[in-house]
PAGULO-737208 format. One record per residue (C-alpha): residue number from 1; residue in one letter; x, y, z. Coordinates in Angstrom, 3 decimals, padded with zeros to 6 digits. Each point is the difference from the previous one (the first is absolute). Example, Ala and Ser with C-alpha at 12.3 -4.5 7.8 and 13.67 -1.06 7.14 Angstrom:
PAGULO-737208
   n res        x        y        z
   1   a  012.300 -004.500  007.800
   2   s  001.370  003.440 -000.660
***
This chain:
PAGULO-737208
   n res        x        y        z
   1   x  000.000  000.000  000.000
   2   x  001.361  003.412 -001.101
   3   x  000.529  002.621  002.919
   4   x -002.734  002.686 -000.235
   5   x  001.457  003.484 -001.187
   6   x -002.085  003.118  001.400
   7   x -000.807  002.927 -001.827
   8   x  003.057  002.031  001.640
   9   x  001.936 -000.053 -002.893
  10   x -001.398  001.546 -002.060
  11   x -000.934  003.227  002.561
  12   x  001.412  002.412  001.528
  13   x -000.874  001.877  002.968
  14   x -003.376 -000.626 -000.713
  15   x -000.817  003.342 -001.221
  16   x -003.939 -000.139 -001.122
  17   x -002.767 -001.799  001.329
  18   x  000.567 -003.328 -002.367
  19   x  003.700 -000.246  001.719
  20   x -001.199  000.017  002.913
  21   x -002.961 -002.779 -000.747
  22   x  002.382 -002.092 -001.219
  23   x  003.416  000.225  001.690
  24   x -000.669 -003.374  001.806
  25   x -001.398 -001.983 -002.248
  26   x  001.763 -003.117 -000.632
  27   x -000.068 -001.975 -003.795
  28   x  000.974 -003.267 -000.751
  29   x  002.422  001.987 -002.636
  30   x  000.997  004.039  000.067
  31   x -001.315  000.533 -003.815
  32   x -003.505 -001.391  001.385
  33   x  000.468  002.399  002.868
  34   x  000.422  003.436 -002.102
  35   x -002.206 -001.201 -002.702
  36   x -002.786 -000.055  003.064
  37   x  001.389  003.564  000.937
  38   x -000.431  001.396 -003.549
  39   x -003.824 -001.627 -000.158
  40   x -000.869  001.723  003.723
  41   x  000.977  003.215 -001.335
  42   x -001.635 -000.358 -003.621
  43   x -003.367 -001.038  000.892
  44   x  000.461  002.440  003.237
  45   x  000.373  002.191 -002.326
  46   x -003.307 -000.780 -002.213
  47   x -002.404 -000.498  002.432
  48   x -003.037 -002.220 -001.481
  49   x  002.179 -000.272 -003.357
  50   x -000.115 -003.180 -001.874
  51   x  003.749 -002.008  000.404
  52   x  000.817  001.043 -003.331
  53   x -000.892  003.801  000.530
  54   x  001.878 -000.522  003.172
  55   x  003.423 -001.606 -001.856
  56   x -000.608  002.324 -003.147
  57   x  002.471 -002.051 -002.790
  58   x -000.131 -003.856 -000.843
  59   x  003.133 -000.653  001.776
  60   x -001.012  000.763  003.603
  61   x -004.001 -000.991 -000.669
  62   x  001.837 -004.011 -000.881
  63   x  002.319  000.392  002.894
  64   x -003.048  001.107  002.623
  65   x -001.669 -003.215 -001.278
  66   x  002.782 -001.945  000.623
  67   x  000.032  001.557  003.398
  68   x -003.111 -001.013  000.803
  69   x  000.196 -003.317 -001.486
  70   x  003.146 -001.131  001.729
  71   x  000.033 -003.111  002.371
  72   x  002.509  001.566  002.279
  73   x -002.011  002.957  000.832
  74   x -002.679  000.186  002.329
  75   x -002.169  002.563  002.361
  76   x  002.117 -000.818  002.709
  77   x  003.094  001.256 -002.064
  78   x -001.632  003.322 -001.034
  79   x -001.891  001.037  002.714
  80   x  002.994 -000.847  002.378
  81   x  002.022  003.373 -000.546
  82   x -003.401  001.906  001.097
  83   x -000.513 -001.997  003.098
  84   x  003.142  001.081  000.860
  85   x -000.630  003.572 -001.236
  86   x -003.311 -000.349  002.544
  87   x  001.924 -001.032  003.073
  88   x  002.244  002.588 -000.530
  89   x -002.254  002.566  000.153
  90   x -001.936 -001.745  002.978
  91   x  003.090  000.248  001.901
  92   x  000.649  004.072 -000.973
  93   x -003.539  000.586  001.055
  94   x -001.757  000.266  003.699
  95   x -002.688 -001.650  002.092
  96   x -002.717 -002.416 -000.914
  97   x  000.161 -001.204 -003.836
  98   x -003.429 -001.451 -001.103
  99   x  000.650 -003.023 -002.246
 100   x -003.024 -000.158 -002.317
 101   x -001.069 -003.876 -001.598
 102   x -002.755 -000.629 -002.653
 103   x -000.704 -002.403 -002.774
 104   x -000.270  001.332 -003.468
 105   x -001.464 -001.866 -003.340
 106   x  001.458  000.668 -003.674
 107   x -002.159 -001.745 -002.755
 108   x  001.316 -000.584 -003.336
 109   x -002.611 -000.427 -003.662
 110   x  001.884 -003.009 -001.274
 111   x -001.409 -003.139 -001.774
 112   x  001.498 -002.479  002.294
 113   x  000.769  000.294  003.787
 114   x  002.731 -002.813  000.191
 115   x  003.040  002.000 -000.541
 116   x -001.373  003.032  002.272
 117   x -002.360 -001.741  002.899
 118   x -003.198  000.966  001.242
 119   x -000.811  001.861  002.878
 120   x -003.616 -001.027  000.575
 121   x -003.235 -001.008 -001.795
 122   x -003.371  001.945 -000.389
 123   x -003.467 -000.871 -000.963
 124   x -001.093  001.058 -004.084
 125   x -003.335 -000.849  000.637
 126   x -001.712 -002.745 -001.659
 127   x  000.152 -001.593 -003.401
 128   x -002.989 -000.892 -002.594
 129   x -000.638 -003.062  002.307
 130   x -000.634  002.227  003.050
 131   x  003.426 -001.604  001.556
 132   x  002.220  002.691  001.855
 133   x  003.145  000.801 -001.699
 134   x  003.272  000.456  001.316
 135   x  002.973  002.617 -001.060
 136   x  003.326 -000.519  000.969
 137   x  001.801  002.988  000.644
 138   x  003.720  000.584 -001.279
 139   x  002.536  001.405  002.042
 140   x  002.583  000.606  002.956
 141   x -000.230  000.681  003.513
 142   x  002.278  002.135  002.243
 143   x  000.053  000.494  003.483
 144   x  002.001  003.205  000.738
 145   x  001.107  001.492  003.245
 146   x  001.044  003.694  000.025
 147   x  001.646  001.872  002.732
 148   x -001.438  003.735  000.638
 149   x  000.619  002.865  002.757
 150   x -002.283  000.483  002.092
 151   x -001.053  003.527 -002.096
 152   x  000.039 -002.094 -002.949
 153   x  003.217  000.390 -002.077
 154   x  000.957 -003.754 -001.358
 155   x  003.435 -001.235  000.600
 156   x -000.385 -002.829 -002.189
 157   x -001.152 -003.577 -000.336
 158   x  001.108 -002.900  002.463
 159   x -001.835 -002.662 -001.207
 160   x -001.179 -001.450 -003.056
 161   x -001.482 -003.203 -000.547
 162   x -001.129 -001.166 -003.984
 163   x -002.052 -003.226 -000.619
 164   x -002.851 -001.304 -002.064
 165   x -002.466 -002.980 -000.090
 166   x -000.087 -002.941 -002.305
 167   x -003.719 -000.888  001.656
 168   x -002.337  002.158  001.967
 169   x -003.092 -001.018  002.127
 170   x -001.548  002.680  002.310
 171   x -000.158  000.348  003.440
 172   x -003.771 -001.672  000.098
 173   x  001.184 -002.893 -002.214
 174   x  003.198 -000.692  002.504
 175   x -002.779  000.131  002.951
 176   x -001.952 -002.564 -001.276
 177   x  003.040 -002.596  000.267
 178   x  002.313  001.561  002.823
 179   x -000.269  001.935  003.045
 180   x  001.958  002.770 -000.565
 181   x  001.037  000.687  003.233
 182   x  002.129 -003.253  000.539
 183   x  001.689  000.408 -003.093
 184   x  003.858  001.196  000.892
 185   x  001.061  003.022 -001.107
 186   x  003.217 -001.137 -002.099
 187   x -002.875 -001.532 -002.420
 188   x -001.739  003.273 -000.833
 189   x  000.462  002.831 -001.812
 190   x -000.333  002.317  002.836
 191   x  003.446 -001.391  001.618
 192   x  001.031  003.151 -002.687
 193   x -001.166  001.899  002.939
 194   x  002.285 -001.193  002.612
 195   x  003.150 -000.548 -002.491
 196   x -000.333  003.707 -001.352
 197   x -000.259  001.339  003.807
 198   x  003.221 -002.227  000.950
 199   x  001.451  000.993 -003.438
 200   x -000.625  003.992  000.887
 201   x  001.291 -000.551  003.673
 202   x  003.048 -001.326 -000.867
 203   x  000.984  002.184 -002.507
 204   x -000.668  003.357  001.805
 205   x  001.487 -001.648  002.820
 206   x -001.745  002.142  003.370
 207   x -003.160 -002.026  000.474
 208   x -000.863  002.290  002.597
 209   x -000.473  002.972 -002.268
 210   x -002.276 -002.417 -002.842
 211   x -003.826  000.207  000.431
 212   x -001.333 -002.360 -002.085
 213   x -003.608  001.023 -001.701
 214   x -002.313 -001.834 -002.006
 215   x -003.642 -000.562 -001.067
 216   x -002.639 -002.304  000.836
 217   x  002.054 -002.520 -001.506
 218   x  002.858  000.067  002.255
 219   x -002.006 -000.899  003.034
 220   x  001.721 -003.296  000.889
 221   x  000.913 -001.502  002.999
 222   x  003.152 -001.110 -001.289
 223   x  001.363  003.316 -000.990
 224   x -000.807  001.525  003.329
 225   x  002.074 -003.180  001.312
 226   x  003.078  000.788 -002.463
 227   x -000.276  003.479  001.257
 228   x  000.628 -000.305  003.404
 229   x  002.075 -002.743 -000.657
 230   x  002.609  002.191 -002.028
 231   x -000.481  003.347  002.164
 232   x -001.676  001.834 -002.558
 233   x -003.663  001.886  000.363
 234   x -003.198 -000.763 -002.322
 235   x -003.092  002.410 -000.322
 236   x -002.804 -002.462 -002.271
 237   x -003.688  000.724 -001.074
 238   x -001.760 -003.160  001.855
 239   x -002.515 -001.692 -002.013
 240   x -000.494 -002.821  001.983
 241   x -001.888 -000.074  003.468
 242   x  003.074 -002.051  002.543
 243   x -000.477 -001.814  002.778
 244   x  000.821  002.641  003.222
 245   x  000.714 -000.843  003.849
 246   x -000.378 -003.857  001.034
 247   x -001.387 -000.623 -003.686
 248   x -003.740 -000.108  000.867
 249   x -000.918  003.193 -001.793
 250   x  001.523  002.231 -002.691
 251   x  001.274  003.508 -000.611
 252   x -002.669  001.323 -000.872
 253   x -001.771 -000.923  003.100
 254   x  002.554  001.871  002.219
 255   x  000.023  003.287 -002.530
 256   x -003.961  000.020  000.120
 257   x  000.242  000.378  003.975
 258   x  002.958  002.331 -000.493
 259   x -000.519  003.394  000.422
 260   x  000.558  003.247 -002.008
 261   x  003.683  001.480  000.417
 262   x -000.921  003.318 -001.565
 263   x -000.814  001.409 -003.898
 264   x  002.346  001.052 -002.485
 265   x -001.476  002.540 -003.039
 266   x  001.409 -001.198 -003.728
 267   x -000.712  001.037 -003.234
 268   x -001.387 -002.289 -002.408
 269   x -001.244 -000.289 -003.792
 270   x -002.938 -001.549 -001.397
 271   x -000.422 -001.647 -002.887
 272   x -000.379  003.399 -001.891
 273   x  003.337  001.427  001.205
 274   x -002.456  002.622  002.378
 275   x  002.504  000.378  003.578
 276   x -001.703 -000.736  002.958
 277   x  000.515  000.304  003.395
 278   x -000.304 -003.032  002.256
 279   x  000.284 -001.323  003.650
 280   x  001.253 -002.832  000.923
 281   x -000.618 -001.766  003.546
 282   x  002.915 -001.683  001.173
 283   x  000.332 -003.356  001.974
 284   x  003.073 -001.534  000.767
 285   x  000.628 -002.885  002.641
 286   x  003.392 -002.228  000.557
 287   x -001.749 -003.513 -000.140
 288   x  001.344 -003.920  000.698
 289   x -000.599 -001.264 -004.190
 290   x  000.319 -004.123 -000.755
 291   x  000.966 -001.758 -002.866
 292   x -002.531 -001.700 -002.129
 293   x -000.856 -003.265  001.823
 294   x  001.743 -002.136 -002.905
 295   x  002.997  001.968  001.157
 296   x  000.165  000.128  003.769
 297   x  002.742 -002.420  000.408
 298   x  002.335  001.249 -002.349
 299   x -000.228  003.594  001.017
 300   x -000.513  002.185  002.782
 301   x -002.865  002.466  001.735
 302   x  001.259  003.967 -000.345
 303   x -000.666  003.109  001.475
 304   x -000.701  002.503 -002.833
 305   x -001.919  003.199 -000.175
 306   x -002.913  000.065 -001.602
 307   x -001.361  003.496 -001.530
 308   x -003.558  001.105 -001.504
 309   x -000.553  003.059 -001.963
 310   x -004.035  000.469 -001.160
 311   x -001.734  002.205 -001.385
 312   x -004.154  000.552  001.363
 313   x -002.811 -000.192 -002.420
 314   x -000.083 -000.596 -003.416
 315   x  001.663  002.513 -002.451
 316   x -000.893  000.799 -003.410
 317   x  001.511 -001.019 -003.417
 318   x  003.156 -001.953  002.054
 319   x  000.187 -002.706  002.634
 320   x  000.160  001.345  003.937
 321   x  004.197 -000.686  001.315
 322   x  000.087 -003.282  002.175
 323   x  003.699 -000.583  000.368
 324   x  000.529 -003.198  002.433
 325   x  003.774 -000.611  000.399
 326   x  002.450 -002.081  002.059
 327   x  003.232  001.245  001.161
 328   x  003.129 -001.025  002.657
 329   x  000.412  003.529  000.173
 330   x -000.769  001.813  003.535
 331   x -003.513  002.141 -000.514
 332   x -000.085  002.135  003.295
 333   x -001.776  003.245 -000.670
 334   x -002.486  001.047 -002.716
 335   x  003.366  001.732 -001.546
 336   x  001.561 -003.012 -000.679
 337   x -003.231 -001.749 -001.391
 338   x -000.373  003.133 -002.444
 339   x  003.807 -000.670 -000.855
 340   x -000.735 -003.543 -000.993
 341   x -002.924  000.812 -001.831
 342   x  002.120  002.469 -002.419
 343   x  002.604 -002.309 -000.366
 344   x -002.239 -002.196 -001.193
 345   x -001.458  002.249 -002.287
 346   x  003.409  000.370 -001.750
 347   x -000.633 -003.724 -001.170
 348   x -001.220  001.256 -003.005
 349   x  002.959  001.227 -001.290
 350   x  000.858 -003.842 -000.998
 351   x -002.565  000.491 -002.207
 352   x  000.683  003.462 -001.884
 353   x  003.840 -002.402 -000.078
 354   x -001.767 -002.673 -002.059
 355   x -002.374  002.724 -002.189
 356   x  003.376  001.773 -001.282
 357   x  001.503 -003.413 -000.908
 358   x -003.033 -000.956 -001.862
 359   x -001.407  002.957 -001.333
 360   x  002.750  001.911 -000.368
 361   x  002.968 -002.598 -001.091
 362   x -003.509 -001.858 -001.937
 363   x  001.631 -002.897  001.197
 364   x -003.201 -002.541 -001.138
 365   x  000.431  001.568 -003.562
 366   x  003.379 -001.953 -000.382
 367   x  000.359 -002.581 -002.662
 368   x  003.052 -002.341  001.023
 369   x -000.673 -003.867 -000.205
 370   x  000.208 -001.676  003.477
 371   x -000.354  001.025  003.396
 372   x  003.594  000.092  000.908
 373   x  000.392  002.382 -002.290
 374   x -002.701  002.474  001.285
 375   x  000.926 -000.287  003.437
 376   x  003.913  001.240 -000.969
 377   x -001.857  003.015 -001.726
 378   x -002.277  000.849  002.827
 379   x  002.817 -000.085  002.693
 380   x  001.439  002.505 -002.035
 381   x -002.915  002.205 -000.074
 382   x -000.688 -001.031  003.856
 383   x  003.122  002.522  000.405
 384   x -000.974  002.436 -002.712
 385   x -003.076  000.017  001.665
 386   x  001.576  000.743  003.647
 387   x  001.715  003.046 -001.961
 388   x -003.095  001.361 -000.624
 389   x -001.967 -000.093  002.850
 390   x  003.274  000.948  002.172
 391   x  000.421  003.305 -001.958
 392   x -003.647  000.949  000.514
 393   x -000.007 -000.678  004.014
 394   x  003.259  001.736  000.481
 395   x -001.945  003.059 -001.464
 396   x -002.316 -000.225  002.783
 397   x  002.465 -001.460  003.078
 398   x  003.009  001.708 -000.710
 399   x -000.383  002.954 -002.440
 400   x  003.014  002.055  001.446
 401   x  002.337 -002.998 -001.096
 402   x  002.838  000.930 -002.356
 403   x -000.787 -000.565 -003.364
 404   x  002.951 -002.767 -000.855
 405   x -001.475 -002.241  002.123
 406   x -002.246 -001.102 -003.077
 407   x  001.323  001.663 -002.932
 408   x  003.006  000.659 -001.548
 409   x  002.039  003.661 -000.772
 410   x -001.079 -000.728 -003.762
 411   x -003.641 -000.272  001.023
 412   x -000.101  002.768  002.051
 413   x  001.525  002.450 -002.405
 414   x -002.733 -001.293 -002.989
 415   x -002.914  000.772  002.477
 416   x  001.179  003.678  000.818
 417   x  000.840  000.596 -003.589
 418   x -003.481 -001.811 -001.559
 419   x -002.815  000.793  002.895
 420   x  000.872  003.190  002.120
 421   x -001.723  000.524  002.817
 422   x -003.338  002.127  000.558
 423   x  001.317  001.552  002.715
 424   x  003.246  001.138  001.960
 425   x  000.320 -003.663  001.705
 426   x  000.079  000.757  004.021
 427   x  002.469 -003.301  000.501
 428   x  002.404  000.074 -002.782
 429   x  001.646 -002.926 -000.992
 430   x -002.575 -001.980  002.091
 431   x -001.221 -003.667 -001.638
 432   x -003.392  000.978  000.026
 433   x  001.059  002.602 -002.683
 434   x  000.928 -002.276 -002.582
 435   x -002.602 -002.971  000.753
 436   x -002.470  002.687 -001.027
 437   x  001.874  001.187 -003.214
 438   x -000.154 -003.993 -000.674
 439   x -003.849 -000.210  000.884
 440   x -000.283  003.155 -002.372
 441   x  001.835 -002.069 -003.168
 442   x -002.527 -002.285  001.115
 443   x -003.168  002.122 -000.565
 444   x  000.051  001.195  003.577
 445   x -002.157  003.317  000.264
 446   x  001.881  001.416  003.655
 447   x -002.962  002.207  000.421
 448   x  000.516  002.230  003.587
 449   x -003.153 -002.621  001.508
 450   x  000.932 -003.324 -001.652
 451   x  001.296 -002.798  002.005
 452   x  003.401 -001.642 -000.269
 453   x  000.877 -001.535 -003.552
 454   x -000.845 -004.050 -000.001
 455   x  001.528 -002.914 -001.586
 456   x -001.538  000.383 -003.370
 457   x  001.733  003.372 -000.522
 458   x  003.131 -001.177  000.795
 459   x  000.582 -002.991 -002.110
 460   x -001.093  002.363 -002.707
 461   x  002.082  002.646  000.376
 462   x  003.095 -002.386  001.329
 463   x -000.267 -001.308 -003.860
 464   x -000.093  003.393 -000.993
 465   x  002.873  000.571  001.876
 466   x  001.730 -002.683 -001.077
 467   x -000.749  000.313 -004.015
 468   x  000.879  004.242  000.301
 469   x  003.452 -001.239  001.524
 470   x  000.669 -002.219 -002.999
 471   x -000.793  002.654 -002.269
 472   x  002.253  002.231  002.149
 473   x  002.717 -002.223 -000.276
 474   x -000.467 -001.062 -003.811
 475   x -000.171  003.550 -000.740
 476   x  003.796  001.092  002.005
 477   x  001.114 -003.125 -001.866
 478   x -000.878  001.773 -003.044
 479   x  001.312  003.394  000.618
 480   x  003.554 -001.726  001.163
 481   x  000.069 -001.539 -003.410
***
């Protein structure tokens, strides 16, 4: 077996953001490692772009293919520099890091699902014959796990997990045969719950600072074991009603006698986008919780917190908040419930994460053959992706940041020469500056009352950006001639 070069030949002093995504990765050859270098920064730089509008000539379209095509290379390999890139930033930052995890789907038109997989199957409805019809749909799963600041700026990914289906039966079907519950762990799929929290642990390396957040789906009794087991902190949605005290009632039981810690005033919209205002009574109660009975001997009773957030009544056009969650963390006062409650809140930004990487890389309208393939492609737009939404949140957490902490001198000089600024700018050379001169490129209005440019601005004007620099250069190539 060959020993594995890294990408560090072929940079130095990792001067832009691609260096510094890729400075640890480690190849099974160095030409594999800066042809993945070149791709990063080619389809970073064409956002949404087909690969051949990415690679622009034949030569470095049939060498991307290649790329992606190669037995030697895998997720592991490309992601690897970026996981490194995350803990590094993890350990430059302060306090709590929330470490977001959530299951995406990408489905794939193709006429056979062999090469690809399937990811599950839906009902078509029924046939001439009045039989019911069954569609099997193509694609790839990925469980991702992204590490945020508590203010919401994401340091990165620390977990990714890729995998498809050759079969699917639903949950229902499964039932009929099995009781779920005394099934092990290690023989489902959501074990990619407690691998990606171990995964993320390890790598950032201060369990104490990780709280680990997740939906509905996340509520296992296993993963609160592997939490406390490891030293690291969860905050999950629970969906399921546990066994509580001496295991001859449930949670819910204790929370309905529970009283009301105080209300907390949010705002909310509803369907139509209208704001409203809405309070929220508060319950929160530190609670004995049991393992399923199927598990009782193989793990252990804990003492978790257990916090309610509902809404009164019934509002219009939306559904009324009732948050339910589990935590090992210590609720004492309503201030720390509220604290909880917006941390959890920040959950969604896994999702905006997976929105960029599918509608703004268009990741399901890729062509290449077999799933292998795809999932090489998609870890590379996993950390295109990260670019993206990182730029936008350091608008809003750190705005008074020095500029070259995301772009280079070349960039900046472009924006102050092609979009000047409406006004004398009251911080300078601040970051927040030039992320707007992006968002502008991008269609961005920067109207006095408009809120902070989003992620679709930004991948538009970051290919702006990056097709005005090649002109830029192209056209000094010219002039030295």
């Amino acid at each position: 077996m060959r020993r594995k070069e890294g990408c560090r030949g072929s940079v130095i002093g990792a001067t832009n953001w691609v260096d510094r995504e890729v400075e640890a990765c480690e190849f099974a050859d160095l030409r594999l490692g800066r042809r993945f270098r070149s791709l990063l920064e080619q389809i970073g730089d064409a956002v949404g772009g087909s690969v051949p509008m990415a690679c622009r000539d034949w030569a470095n379209i049939k060498a991307a293919y290649r790329f992606f095509a190669n037995e030697r290379v895998n997720e592991a390999d490309i992601l690897g520099g970026h996981f490194q890139a995350t803990h590094d930033r993890f350990a430059a930052s302060d306090g709590p890091i929330l470490v977001l995890h959530d299951t995406t789907e990408f489905t794939f038109q193709r006429n056979s699902t062999e090469p690809i997989g399937i990811t599950y199957s839906i009902n078509s409805g029924r046939d001439k014959a009045g039989r019911l019809r069954a569609h099997t749909v193509c694609g790839i799963l990925m469980h991702s796990s992204l590490a945020i600041t508590t203010e919401g700026l994401p340091l990165g990914l620390s977990a990714v997990k890729f995998w498809n289906r050759k079969k699917f039966k639903g949950k229902a079907a499964l039932k009929r045969k099995v009781n779920p519950t005394r099934v092990p762990i290690e023989k489902k799929e959501s074990v990619r719950w407690l691998e990606d929290l171990k995964q993320s642990t390890e790598l950032l390396g201060e369990p104490g600072r990780c709280i680990h957040i997740g939906d509905r789906e996340s509520d296992i009794y296993e993963l609160f074991c592997a939490g406390q087991e490891i030293g690291t902190h969860f905050l999950v949605r629970t969906f399921i009603d546990r066994l509580a005290g001496d295991g001859d009632h449930t949670v819910s039981a204790d929370m309905a006698k529970a009283k009301v810690r105080g209300r907390h005033r949010i705002e909310v919209q509803d369907a139509n986008g209208t704001p409203q205002k809405v309070e929220l009574e508060i319950k929160y109660e530190r609670l004995q919780l049991r393992p399923p009975i199927g598990k009782q001997k193989r793990y252990p009773p804990l003492e978790l917190t257990v916090l309610h957030a509902q809404e009164g009544g019934k509002p219009k056009n939306r559904r009324p908040i009732d948050w339910k969650l589990i935590t090992d963390l210590p609720v004492r006062t309503l201030t720390d419930a509220v604290e909880k409650l917006r941390w959890y809140a920040l959950r969604w930004k896994i999702e905006v994460f997976h929105k960029i990487v599918k509608s703004g890389c268009k990741a399901e309208d890729r062509r290449l053959r077999t799933a292998e393939r795809l999932v090489n492609l998609i870890a590379i737009f996993c950390i295109v992706s990260w670019r993206i939404f990182w730029m936008t949140m350091l608008n809003r957490s750190d705005p008074n940041a020095h500029p070259s902490r995301a772009l280079t001198n070349t960039e900046m000089r472009l924006l102050d020469r092609l979009v000047p600024d409406k006004n004398e700018p009251p911080n300078g050379r601040a970051i927040s500056r030039y992320i707007i001169k992006i968002a502008r490129l991008g269609g961005f209005l920067s109207r006095a009352k408009d809120p902070a440019p989003g992620n679709i601005v930004m991948w538009r004007g970051l290919s702006r950006l990056s097709d005005i620099e090649l002109g830029a250069f192209s056209g000094a190539q010219n002039v030295g001639n």
